[in-house]
N, C-alpha and C positions, 0 to 999 in steps of 0.2 A: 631142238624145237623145229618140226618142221612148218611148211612154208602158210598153211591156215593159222597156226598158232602165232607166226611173227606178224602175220598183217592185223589179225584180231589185239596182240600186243601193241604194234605201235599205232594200230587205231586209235587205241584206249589211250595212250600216252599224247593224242594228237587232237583227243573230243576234251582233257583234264586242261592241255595248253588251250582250246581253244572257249572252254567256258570258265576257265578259271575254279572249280570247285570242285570234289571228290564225289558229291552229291548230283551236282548237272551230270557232271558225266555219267553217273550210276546211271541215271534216269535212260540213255541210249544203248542200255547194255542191261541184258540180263545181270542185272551184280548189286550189292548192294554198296553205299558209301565206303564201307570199311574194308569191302574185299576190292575195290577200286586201288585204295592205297596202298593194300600189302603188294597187289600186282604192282602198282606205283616203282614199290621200295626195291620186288624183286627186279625190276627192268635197271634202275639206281644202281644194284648191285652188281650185276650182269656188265652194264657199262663202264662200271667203277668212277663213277662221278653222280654228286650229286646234281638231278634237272629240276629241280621245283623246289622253293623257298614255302613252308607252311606256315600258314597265321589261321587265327581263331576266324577273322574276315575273308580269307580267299588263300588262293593256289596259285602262286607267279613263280616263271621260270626263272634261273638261274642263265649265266652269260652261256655258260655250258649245255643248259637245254635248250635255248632258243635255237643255239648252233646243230646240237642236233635233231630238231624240227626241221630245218630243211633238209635231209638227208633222209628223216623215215620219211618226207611228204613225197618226197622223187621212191623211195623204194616201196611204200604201202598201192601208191602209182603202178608200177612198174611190176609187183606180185600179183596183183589185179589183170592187169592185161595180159600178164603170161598165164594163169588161170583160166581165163576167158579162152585165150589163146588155145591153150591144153584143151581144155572139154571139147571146143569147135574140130580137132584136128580130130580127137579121138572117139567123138560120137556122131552121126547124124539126127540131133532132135526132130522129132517134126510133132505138129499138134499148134490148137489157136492157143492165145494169150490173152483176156481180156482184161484192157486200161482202161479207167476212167482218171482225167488228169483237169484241173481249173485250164478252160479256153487259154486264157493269157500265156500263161508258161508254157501250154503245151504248146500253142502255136510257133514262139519264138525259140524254144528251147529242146522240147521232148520230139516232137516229130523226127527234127532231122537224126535224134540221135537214133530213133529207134527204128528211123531209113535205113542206119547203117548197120543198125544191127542184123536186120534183116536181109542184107546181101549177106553178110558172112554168115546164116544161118538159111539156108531157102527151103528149107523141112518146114520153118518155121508161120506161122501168121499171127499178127497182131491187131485187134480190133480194138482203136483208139475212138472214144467217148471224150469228147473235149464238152465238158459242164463249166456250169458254178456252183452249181447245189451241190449238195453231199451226197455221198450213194451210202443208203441203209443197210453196211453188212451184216447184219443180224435181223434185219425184218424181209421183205417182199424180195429185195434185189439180193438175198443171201445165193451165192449158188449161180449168178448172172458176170459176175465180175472178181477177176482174179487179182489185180492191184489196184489200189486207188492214190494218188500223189496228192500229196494235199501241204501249204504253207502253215507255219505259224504253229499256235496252242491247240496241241491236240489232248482233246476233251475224253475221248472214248478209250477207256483203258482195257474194253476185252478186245482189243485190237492188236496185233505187234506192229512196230513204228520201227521201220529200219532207216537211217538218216540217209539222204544222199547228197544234201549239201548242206552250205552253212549259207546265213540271208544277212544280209549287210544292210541297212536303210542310210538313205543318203537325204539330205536335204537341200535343193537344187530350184532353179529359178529359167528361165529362158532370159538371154542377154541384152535383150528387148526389153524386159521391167525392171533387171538391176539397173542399164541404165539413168531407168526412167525415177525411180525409187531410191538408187542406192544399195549396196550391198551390206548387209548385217555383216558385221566381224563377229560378233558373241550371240548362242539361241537365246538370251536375253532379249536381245534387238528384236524378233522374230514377234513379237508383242505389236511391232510399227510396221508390219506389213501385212498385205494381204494376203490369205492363205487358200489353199485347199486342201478339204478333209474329208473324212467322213461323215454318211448318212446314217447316224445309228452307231452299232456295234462297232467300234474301229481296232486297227491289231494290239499285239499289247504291247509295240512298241513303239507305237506311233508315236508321235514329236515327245519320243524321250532320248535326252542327251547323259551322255557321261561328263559331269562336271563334281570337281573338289573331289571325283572319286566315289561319287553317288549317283546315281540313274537319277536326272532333273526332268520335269515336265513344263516346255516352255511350245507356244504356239500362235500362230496369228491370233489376234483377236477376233478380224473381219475374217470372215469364210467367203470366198466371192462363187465358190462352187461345193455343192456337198454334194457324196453319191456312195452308194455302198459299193462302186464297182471302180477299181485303181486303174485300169483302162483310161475314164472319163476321167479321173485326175490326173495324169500324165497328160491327154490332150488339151485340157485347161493348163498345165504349165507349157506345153509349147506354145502355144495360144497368146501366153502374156501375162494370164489372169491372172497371178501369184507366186508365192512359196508352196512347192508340195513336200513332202516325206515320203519319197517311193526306194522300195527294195529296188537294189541294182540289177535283179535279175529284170527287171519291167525295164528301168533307163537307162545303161548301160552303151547300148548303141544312139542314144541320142548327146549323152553324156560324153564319149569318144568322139563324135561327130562336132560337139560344140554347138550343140541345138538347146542343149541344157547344160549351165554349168555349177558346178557341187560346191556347196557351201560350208564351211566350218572341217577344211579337210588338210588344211596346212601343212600336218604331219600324217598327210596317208588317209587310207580309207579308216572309218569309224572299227571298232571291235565289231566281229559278229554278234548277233543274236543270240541269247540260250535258245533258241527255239531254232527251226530253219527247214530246210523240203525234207519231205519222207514219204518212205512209198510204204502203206498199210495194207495188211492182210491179215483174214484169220489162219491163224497158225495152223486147223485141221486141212485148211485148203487149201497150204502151199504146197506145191509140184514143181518137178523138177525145170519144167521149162521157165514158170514164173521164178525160179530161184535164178539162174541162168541171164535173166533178164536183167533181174537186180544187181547180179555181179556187174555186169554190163555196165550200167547204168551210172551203179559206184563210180568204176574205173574212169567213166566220162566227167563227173560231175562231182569230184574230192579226191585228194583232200581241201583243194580252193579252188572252184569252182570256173571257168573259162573265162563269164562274163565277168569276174573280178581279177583274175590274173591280168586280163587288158586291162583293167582299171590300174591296178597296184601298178604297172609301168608308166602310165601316165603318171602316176600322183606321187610315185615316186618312193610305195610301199610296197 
C-alpha cells in the first residue's frame, strides 16, 4: 500500500469513527455505503483486530479502535506534511490561487494558515475573497474562483466537497450572566434563560443536543438578540446578553481565555457534527496548485482541528 492509499485508508477509518455511520462517511468520499464497509473489514483484517462494533442504528468503536485512532490521527498528520513536504522540495509551483472563504473563519483561521503556506511556496499567490454570500460556481463567477470554504449543509451536489475539518458546537455563556442567572446543568434548563439565535435560516445544528442517545432540540425561549450573522452572536454572549450555540471555531479563543464559559461539557467537548468545513470545487477546474493547497490545508486543519485540540486539553477530552 503505498503512502496515498494509507492516508486515503485511515482517512476513511477516521470520517466512520468520527460520524459514526458507513453512510456519513460515504457521503466525504467518493464510495458508496457498502464499499465504505468492505474497506472497513479490509483495514479489520490487515490489523487483525476488530475496530467498530455494527448495529442496524450506528458504527461505534471497539476498546481496540479507539486505541487505534490515535495512532492513524498522528500518522494520516504526519503523511500529510511529509507530502506537502515532498511536492515543495521537488517542484517550484508558481501561478495565482483563487479563495473565497466566510469573513469569520477566514479572518481568525484561514489567513494565517495560508501566510504560511505561502512562504514555503514563493512561486506561488493567493487572492483571498473573505464574503458571506456564496460564490455561484456554475453561473457568472464560474471561471473567477478556484476554491470556495464553506461550513455546515452543503446543498450543491455538482460541487466536490473535500472536508477539512470537523465543527464542534458548544453552548456557552459569558461569567457575567451565569452569575447573574445561574448555570443550566441539563439543555433542558436552557428553556429559563435567555438566549441568542438566529435571524431566519439557522444551521442544522443549532441548539441540538445529544441526549438518551437521540439529537434533542432544546433552546431559550427568550431570544434577547437575533441575526443571521454568528459574529453578532458571539459579541451578544460576551456582552452578557445570554446563551449562544457557537462552533468552536468562532469561540474558542474566548472560551480558552475565560471570557466564555462552556456548558454541558463535563465529559469533554460535545461529538462533532456530520456536517463540518470543506473547501468546494468543480472537479473540471481543479489544478495542480489548487490541489497543493488543499493538501496543505488538510495537513493544518485534521484530523482535529487546532482550535479543538486546545479545547480537548482544557476540558480534559
Amino acid at each position: 500500500m503505498n503512502p496515498n492509499q494509507l492516508t486515503d485508508q485511515l482517512g476513511l477509518f477516521l470520517d466512520v469513527l468520527e460520524t459514526g455511520s458507513f453512510s456519513a462517511a460515504s457521503r466525504r468520499h467518493p464510495l458508496t455505503p457498502s464499499a465504505v464497509a468492505r474497506r472497513i473489514d479490509s483495514l479489520e483484517n490487515a490489523v487483525g483486530s476488530q475496530l467498530f462494533i455494527r448495529s442496524t442504528h450506528a458504527v461505534t468503536a471497539t476498546p481496540a479502535g479507539l486505541a487505534f485512532a490515535e495512532r492513524a490521527r498522528r500518522i494520516v498528520t504526519e503523511l500529510r506534511l511529509a507530502r506537502a513536504e515532498a511536492v515543495s522540495l521537488s517542484n517550484a509551483p508558481e501561478g495565482l490561487i483563487r479563495v473565497d472563504a466566510p469573513a469569520a473563519f477566514g479572518r481568525r483561521h484561514l489567513a494565517p494558515v495560508i501566510a504560511d503556506f505561502l512562504v514555503l511556496y514563493p512561486g506561488l499567490d493567493v487572492q483571498l475573497h473573505m464574503i458571506d454570500s456564496f460564490v455561484d460556481m456554475q453561473g457568472s463567477n464560474l471561471g473567477k474562483v478556484d476554491l470556495v470554504l464553506r461550513t455546515g449543509m452543503i446543498a450543491d451536489t455538482r460541487l466536490v466537497a473535500t472536508p477539512l475539518a470537523s465543527m464542534v458546537r458548544i453552548a456557552c455563556a459569558s461569567p457575567a450572566y451565569l452569575q447573574q442567572r445561574g448555570i443550566p446543568s441539563t439543555p433542558q434548563q436552557l428553556a429559563e434563560h435567555d438566549g441568542l439565535g438566529w435571524d431566519g435560516l439557522a444551521p442544522h445544528f443549532a441548539w441540538r443536543f445529544e441526549l438518551d442517545g437521540q439529537m434533542q432540540l432544546h433552546r431559550p425561549q427568550r431570544m434577547r438578540l437575533l441575526s443571521n450573522n454568528a459574529e453578532a452572536l458571539l459579541s451578544g454572549a460576551l456582552a452578557g446578553l445570554g446563551i449562544a450555540h457557537l462552533p468552536t471555531w468562532l469561540a474558542s479563543e474566548h472560551l480558552l481565555r475565560g471570557e466564555l464559559l462552556p456548558l454541558f461539557c463535563e465529559q469533554g467537548l460535545p461529538e462533532p457534527e456530520t456536517t463540518g468545513i470543506y473547501a468546494l470545487r468543480l472537479g473540471q477546474n481543479t489544478n495542480s496548485r489548487s490541489r497543493l493547497l488543499l493538501e496543505y490545508l488538510k495537513s493544518r486543519f485534521s484530523p482535529v482541528p487546532p482550535w479543538d485540540l486546545a479545547l480537548q486539553s482544557t476540558l480534559g477530552r
